[in-house]
N, C-alpha and C positions, 0 to 999 in steps of 0.2 A: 767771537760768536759768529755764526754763519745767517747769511743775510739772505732774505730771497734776492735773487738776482734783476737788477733792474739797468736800463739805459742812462748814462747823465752828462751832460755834456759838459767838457772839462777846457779850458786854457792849456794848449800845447808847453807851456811855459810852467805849470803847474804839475805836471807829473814826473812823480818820481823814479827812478830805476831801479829795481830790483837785483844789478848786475853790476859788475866794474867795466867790463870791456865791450866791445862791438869790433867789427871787420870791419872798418872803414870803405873798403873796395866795392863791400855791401850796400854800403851806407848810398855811394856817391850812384851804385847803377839804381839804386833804388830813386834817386832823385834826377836821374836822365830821364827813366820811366816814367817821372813827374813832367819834366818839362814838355815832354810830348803830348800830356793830354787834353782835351782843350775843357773849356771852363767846364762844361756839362758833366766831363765826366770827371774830374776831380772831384767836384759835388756828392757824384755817385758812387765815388770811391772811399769816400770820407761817412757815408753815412754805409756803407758797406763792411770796413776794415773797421771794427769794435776793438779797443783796448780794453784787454783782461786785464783787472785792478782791485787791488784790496784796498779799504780803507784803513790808514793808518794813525797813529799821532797826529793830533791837531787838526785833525780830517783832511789829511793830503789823500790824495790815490796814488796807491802804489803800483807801476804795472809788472806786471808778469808775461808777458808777450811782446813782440810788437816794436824792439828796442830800436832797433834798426830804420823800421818805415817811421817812429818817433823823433829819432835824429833827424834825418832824412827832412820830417816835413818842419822841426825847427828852423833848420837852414834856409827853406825853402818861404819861409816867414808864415808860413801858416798859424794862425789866430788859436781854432780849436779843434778838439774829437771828441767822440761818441765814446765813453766807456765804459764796460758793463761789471760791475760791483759784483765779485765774486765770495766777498765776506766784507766783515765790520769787525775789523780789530782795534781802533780806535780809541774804546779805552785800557788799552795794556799798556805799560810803559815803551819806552825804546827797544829796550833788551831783550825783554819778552816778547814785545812785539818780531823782530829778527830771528828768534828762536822759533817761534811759530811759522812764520813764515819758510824759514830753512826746513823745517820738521813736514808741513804740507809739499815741497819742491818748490815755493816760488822765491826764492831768492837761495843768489850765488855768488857768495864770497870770495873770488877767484881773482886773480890782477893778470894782467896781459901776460906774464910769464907763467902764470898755471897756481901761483904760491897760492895759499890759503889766506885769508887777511878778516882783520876783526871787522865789524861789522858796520862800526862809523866809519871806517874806511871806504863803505857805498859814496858814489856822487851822489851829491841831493839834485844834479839838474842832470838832463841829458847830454849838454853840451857838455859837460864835464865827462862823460865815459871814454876810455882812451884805446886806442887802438889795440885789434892784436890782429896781426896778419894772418895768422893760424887760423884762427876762425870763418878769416875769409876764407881760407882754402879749404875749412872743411865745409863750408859752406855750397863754394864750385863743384867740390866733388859729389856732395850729397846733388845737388840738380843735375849733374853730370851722371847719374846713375850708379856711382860708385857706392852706396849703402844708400836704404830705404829711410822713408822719414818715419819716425817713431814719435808717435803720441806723449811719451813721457817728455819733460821739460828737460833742458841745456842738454840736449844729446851732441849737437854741434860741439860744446866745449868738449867733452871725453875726445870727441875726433880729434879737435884740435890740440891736443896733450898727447895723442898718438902721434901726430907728425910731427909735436916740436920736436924732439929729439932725429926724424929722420932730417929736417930740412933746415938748413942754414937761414935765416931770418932775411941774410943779404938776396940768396934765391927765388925769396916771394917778391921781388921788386922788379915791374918789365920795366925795358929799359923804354916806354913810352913816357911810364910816370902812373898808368892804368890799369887798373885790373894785375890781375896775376900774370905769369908768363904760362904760356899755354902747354908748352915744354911740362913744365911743374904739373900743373892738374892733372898731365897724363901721367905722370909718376905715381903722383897720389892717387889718381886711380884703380892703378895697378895695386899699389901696398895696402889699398884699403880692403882686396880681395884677396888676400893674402888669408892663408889659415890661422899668421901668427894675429891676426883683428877679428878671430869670430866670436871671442867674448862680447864686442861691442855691440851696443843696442844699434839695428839697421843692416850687421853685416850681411851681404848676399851675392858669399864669393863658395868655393869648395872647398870642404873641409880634408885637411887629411886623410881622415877615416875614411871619408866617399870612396879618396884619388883608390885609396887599396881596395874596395872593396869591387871596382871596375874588375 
C-alpha cells in the first residue's frame, strides 16, 4: 500500500538493496569525493542526499537509489541517512513483496554478468553487492556525455549489457589498479552513439535515417 511520503532517519547498516551489483570504480570515486569534504559539509550532504526506500518485511527499508553513495558511506564508517519512505509494503510476504517491487521498477534481479537470478538471491547488506565493471563503464560514459540521464530506474544496467559483449572484462582494468582505462571510455563513447544503441533509453547519437535524409 502507498504511504505518504515522509523523512526517517535509518542506520547505514540497516538498508537493504534492491540490486545485486554496483561499479565498484563508482563506489571508490564516490568515497575520494568523501574524503575531501570537510566535516560541515558532509553534514550537508547527508541531510541533502535522501534515500529512496520502500518499507519492507519486518520493516527494513528497502532502497531504490542511491546504491553506490550507500556503499560508499558504509566503508567510510558512516553511522546514518535520511530516507524518504516511498510505500509501505510491509505486510506482504517475501515473494510478494519482490514482485511488487519488480512490477513498480524498484528492484533488479540481475548478477554482475547480466543473468537474471531469483529473488533471494538479493544481498541483504550493501557490503555484500558485488561488482560489475560494466556498470562502471556505463556509468563514465553516461557523465561523459555519451547518453543522457533518464528518469526511469537501472538505465545504467541496459548500458552495461550493451558493452558486455563489445569489451573484454580484462579491458576495463587501468593498469593503475583505478578507474577505468581512458582508452576504453572513449570507445564506449563512440559505440554508444552508434545507431545500432538508439533503442536505448538516453541514446543521443544519429540515427541512420537522419545520416540519409542529409
Amino acid at each position: 500500500m502507498r504511504a505518504q511520503q515522509y523523512l526517517e532517519q535509518v542506520q547505514v547498516s540497516d538498508l537493504r538493496p534492491t540490486q545485486m551489483t554496483v561499479g565498484v570504480a563508482e563506489v571508490a570515486l564516490k568515497r575520494q569525493q568523501w574524503a575531501q569534504l570537510k566535516l560541515k559539509e558532509r553534514s550537508k550532504l547527508l541531510l541533502n542526499h535522501w534515500f529512496p526506500a520502500v518499507k519492507g518485511p519486518k520493516g527494513l527499508f528497502f532502497i531504490v537509489d542511491h546504491h553506490h553513495l550507500g556503499l560508499a558511506l558504509v566503508q567510510e564508517k558512516v553511522k546514518s541517512v535520511w530516507v524518504m519512505q516511498q510505500a509501505d509494503f510491509s505486510m506482504l510476504e517475501p515473494d510478494m513483496f519482490w514482485r511488487l517491487m519488480e512490477f513498480q521498477h524498484w528492484a533488479h534481479p540481475y548478477d554482475e554478468k547480466g543473468r537474471r537470478r531469483k529473488y533471494s538471491d538479493i544481498p541483504q547488506a550493501l557490503e555484500q553487492l558485488k561488482d560489475d565493471p560494466y556498470r562502471s563503464l556505463a556509468g563514465e560514459v553516461r557523465k561523459a556525455g555519451g547518453y543522457a540521464k533518464e528518469s526511469a530506474p537501472y538505465t545504467e544496467f541496459l548500458w552495461a549489457d550493451f558493452f558486455r559483449p563489445l569489451f573484454k572484462k580484462t579491458d576495463l582494468r587501468s593498469s593503475g589498479g583505478q578507474g577505468l582505462p581512458e582508452s576504453v571510455v572513449t570507445e564506449a563513447i563512440a559505440l554508444a552513439r552508434n545507431p545500432k544503441a538508439q533503442s536505448l533509453p538516453g541514446w543521443s547519437g544519429v540515427s541512420s535515417s537522419h545520416h540519409k535524409s542529409l
